[in-house]
Structure formats: structure tokens, C-alpha cells
Backbone bond lengths (Angstrom), bond angles and torsions (degrees), N, CA, C in turn:
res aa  C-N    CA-C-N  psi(-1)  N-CA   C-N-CA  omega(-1)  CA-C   N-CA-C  phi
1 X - - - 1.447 - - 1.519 108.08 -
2 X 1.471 111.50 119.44 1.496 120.10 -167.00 1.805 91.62 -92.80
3 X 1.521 130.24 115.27 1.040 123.67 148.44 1.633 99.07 -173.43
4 X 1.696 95.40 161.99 0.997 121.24 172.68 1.882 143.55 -82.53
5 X 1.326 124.76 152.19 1.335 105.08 -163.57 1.338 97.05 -65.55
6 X 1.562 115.97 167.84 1.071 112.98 159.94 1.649 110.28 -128.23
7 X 1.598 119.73 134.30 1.587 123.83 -145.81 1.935 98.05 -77.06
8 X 1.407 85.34 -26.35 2.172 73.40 162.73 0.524 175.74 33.00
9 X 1.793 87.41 -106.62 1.182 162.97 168.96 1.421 125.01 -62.15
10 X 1.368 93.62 -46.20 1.704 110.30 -144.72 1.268 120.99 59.87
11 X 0.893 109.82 61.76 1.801 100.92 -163.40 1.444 90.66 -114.77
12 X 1.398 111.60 141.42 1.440 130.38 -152.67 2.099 99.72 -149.82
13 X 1.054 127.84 60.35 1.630 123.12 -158.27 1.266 109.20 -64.19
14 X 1.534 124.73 118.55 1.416 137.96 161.16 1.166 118.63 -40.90
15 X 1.685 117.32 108.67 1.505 109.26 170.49 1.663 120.40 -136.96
16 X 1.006 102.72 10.22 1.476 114.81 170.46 1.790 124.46 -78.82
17 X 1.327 88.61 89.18 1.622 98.07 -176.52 1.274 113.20 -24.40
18 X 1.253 130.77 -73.54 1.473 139.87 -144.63 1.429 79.20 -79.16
19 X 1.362 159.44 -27.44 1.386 152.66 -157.18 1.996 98.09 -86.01
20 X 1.119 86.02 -34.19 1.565 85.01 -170.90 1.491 123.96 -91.38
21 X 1.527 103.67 -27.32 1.505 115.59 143.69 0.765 139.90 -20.67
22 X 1.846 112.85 -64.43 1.175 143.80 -168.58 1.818 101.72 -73.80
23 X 1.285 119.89 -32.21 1.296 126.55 -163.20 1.578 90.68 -75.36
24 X 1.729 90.29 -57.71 2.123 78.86 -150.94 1.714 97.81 -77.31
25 X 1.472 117.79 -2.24 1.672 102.54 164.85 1.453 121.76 -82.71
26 X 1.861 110.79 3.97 1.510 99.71 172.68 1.257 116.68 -107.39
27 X 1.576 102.82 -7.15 1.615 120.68 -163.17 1.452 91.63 -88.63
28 X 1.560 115.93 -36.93 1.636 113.96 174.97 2.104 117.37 -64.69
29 X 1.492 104.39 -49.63 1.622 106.61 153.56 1.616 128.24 -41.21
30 X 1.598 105.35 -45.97 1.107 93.81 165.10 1.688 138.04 -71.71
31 X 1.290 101.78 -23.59 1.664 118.31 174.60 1.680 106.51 -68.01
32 X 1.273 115.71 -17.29 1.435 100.76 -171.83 1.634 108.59 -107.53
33 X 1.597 96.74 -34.24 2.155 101.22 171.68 1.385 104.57 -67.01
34 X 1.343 120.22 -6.74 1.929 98.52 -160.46 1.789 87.68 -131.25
35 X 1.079 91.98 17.06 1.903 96.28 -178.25 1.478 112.41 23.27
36 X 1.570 116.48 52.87 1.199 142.97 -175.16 1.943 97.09 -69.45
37 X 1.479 142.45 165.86 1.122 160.99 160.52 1.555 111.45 -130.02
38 X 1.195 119.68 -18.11 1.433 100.34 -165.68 1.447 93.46 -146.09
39 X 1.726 106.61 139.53 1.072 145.04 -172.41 1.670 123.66 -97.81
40 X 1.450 108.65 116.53 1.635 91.34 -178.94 1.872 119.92 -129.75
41 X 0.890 125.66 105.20 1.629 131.11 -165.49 0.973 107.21 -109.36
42 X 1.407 95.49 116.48 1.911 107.75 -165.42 2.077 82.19 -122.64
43 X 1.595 83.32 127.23 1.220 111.90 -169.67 1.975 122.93 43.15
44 X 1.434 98.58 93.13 1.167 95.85 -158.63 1.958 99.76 -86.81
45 X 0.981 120.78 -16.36 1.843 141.79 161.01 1.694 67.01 84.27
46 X 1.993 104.89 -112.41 1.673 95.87 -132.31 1.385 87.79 -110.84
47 X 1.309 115.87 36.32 2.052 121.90 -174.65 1.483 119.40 66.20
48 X 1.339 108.28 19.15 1.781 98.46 175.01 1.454 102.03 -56.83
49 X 1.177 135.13 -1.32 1.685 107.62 -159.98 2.064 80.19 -136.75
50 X 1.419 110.34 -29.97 1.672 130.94 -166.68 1.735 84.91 -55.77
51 X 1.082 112.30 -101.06 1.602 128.04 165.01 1.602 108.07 14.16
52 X 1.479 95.20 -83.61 1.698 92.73 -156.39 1.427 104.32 -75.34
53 X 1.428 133.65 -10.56 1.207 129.77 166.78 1.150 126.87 -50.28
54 X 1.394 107.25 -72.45 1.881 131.14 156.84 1.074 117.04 -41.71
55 X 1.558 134.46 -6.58 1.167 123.34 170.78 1.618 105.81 -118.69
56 X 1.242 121.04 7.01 1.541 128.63 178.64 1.422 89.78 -97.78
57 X 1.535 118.87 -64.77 1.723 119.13 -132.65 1.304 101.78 -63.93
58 X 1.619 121.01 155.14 1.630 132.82 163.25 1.430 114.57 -24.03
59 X 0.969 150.21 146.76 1.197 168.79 137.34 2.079 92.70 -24.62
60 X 1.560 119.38 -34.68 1.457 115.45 -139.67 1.790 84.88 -96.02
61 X 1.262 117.53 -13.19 1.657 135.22 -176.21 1.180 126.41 -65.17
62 X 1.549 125.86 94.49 1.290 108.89 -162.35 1.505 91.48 -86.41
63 X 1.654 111.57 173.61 1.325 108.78 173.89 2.002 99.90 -147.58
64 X 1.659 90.00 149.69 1.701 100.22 166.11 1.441 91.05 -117.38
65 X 1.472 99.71 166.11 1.170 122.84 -170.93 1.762 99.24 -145.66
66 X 1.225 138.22 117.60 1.045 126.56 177.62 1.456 112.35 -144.18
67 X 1.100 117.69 137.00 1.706 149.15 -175.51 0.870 122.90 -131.93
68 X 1.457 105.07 137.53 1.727 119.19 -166.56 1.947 104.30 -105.16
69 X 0.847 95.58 -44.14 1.806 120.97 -178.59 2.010 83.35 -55.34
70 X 1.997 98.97 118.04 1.548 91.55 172.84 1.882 123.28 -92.18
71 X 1.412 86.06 0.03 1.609 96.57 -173.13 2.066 90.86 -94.75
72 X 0.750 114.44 -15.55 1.538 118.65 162.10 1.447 115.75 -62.57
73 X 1.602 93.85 -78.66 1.415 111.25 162.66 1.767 123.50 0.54
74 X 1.387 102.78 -68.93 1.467 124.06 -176.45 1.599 97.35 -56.82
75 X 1.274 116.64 -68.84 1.722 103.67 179.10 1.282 112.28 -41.43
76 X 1.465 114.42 -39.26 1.614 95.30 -162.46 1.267 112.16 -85.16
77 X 1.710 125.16 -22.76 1.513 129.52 -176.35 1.852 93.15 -62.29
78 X 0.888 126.65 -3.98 1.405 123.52 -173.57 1.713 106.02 -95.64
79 X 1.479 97.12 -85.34 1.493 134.83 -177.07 1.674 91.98 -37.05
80 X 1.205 134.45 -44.84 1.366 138.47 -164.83 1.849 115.06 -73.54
81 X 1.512 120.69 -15.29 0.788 151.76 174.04 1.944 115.54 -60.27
82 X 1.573 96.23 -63.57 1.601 111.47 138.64 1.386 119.55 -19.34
83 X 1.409 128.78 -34.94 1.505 114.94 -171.00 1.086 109.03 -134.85
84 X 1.276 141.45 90.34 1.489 133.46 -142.21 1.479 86.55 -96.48
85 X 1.384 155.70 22.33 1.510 146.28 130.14 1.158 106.19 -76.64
86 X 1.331 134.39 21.84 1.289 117.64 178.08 2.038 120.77 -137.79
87 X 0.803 74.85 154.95 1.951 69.03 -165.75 1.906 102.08 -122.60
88 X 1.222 97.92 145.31 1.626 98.71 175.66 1.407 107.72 -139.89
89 X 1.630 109.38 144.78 1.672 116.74 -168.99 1.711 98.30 -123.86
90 X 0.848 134.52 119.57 1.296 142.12 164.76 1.691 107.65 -77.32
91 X 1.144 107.50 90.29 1.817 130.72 -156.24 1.576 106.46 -158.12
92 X 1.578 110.82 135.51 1.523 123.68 165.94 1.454 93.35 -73.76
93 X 1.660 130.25 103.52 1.154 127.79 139.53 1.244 131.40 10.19
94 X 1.416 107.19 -57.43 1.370 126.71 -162.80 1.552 120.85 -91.11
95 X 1.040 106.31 -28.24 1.690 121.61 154.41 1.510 116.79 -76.63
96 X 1.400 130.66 16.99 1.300 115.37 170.23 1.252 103.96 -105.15
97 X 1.719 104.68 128.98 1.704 104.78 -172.19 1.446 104.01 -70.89
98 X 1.491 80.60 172.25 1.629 100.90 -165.97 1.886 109.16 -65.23
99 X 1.432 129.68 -21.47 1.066 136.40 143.15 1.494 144.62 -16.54
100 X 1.338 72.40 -65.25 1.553 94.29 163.30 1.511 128.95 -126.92
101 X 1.357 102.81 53.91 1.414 121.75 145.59 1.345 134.33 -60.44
102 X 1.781 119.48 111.65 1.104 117.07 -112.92 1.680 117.33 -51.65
103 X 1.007 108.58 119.16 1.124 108.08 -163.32 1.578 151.93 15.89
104 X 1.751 110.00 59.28 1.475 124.92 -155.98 0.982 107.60 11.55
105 X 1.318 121.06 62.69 1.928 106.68 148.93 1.652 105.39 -118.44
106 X 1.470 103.23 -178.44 1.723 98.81 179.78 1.379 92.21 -106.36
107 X 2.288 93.58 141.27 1.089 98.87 -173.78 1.407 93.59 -126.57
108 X 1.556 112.28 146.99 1.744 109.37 134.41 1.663 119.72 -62.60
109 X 1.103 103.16 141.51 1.784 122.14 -167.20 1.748 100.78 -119.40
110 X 1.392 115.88 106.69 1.276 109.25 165.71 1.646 99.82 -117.90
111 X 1.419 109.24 160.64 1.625 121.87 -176.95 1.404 85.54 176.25
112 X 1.487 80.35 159.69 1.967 121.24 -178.09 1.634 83.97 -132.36
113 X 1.474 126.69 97.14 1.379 132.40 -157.42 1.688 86.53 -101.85
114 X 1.433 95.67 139.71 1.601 103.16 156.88 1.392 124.18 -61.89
115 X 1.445 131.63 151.06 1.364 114.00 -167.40 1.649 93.86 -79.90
116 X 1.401 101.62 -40.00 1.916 92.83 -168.00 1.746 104.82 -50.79
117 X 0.958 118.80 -29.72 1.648 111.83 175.45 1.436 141.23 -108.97
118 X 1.909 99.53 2.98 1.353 113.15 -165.93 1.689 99.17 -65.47
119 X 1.466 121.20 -7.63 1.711 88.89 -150.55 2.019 75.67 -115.34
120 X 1.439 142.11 11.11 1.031 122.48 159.38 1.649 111.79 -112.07
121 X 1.345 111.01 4.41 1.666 114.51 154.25 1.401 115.02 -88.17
122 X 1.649 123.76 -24.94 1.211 124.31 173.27 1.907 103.40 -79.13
123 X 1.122 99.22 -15.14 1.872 91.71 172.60 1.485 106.26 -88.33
124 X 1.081 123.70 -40.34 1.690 132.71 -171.10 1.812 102.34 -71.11
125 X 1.205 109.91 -17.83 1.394 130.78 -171.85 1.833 105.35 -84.24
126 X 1.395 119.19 -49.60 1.350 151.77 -178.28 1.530 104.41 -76.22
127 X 1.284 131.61 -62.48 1.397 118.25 165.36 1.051 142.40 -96.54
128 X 1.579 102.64 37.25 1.590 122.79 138.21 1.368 134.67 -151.05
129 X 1.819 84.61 52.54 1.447 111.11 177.09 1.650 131.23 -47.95
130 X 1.528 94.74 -16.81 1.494 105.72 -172.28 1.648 97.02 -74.57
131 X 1.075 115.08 -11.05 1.951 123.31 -178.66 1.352 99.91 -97.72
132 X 1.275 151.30 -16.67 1.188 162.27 -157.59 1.590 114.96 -109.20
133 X 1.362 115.96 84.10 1.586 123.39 -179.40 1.640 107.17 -62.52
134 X 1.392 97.13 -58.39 1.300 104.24 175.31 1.933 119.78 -158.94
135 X 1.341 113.03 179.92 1.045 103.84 169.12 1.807 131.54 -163.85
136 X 1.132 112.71 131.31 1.149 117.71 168.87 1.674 132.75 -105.23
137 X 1.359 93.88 124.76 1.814 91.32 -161.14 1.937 87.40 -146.31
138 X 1.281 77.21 145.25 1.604 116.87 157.50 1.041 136.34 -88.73
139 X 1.445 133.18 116.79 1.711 116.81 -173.28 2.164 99.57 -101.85
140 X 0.972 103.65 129.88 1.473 113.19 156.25 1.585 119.42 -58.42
């Protein structure tokens, strides 16, 4: 997928191999100590981290994928198709009430968070920790 960040956004695109490695080999540790099932990727941009996940995790792993960016969006309503355990919502994170958080189950939480928004997704993250198995995140 040929595109550019857009400042927005904050969009900052992950491309440091060994960085992303490191992510989906802790995000995979964490799925197996916290006997986690469900997967949540809040802003996955162009899948540096989307990709190698979905092609590691259990078969038993459900996964969301959610994006705010709508010219993103379009890749992923596609690309997401590819993994039929996996579901994608083209949604501001941050506007989903507390209700319907993704659907009360406990999740592992991975993200490469924008800095302009990491510290009110890391609050939205915190008061509804009881949904939150574990988490691995990145700050921009």
C-alpha cells in the first residue's frame, strides 16, 4: 500500500523490522501467559505490526482491527477479508462508549499509539481495565 502519513492523523508508519518483531513476539507471550483470545489494534496505519500478527496468532484468536484514518479504512475493509478471524471497524477508538467496549470481553491491546492521542487512549484503556488482559503499545 503506496501512501503517505497524513499529519491529522498523527500518523507516524512503523518500519523498523527488529521493532516490530519485538512487538508481535511479546504480544504473542502475552496471548499465551494471560490465556488471552481476543485481539485489539487500535490504529493499525499500513499493517507493519497488523500483518505479522494475523499470520502468527492461534487460529482460537479473535481479532479487531480498528481505524480512524478513512482513506486507511478502505485498505483495511478489503485487506481484512484475508483473515476471516478477524473483523475491522472503521471507528475513532475514542468515541466508542464505554458500553460498548469492544464487546466486554478481555482483551490483549496492541498499538503503535500516536503521541497526540496516546495519553487519552491510554486513559480510555485504564478505565476499562477490567477488559484489558494485557498490553503492548508503542508511543510515537
Amino acid at each position: 500500500m503506496k501512501r503517505t502519513r497524513r499529519q491529522n492523523f498523527g500518523q507516524h508508519f512503523l518500519k523498523d523490522t527488529s521493532a516490530i518483531l519485538k512487538i508481535v513476539k511479546t504480544a504473542m507471550d502475552q496471548l499465551q501467559s494471560n490465556d488471552v483470545r481476543h485481539l485489539l489494534e487500535v490504529g493499525p496505519g499500513k499493517g507493519a505490526i497488523t500483518f505479522p500478527l494475523l499470520q502468527t496468532i492461534p487460529d482460537s484468536v479473535q481479532t479487531l482491527v480498528v481505524e480512524k484514518d478513512p482513506l486507511l479504512a478502505e485498505h483495511w475493509e478489503q485487506e481484512i477479508k484475508n483473515f476471516p478471524r478477524a473483523q475491522f471497524q472503521n471507528v475513532d477508538f475514542l468515541s466508542i462508549p464505554e458500553a460498548h467496549w469492544p464487546n466486554q470481553k478481555r482483551w490483549l491491546v496492541v498499538s503503535n499509539l500516536p503521541y497526540s492521542v496516546a495519553t487519552a487512549i491510554l486513559q480510555k484503556f485504564s478505565e476499562n481495565r477490567e477488559h484489558v488482559a494485557a498490553m503492548v503499545l508503542m508511543f510515537q
